[in-house]
N, C-alpha and C positions, 0 to 999 in steps of 0.2 A: 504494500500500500504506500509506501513512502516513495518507491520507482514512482507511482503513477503520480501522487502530488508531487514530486519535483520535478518528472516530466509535465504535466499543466503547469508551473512557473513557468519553467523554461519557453515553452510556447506563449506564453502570454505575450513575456518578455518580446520572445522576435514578434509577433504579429502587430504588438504597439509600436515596436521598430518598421515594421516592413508600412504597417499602414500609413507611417510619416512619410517615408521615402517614399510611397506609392504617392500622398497626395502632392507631394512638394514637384514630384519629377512632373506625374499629368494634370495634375491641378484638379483630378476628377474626383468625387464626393461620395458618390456609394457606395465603392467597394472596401475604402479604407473606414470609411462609418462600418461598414457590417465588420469588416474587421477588429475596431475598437470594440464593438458590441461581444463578440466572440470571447477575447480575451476580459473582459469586463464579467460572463455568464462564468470563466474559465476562472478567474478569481475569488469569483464570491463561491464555487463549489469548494475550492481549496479551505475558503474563513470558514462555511458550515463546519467543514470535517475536523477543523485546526481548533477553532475560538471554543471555550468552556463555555458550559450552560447556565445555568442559575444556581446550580447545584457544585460547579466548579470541575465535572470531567467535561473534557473533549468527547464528542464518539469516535475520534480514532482509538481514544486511548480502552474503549470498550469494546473493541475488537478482540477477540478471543486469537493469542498467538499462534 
């Protein structure tokens, strides 16, 4: 489970990279908007699994080894 949250960082990371360059080179608005969105839905699954509850566990940490 930690391969896959560090692989979504890592992707987040280039997509908010690539969607700059994409919009600076063509100046075009879509693809890098869905892009930012992407990485945005790809972040907040990370905080669900990462961030503590009211109760103070994470649910990664209630994953059964």
């Amino acid at each position: 489970m930690n391969f896959v949250l560090s692989a979504l960082m890592l992707s987040s990371i280039a997509l908010v990279a690539g969607a700059v360059v994409l919009w600076r080179r063509t100046g075009e608005r879509r693809r890098p908007l869905l892009m930012m969105l992407l990485a945005a839905i790809m972040l907040a699954n990370v905080a669900i699994w990462t961030l503590p509850d009211a109760s103070g566990t994470a649910p990664l940490s209630q994953l059964p080894q």
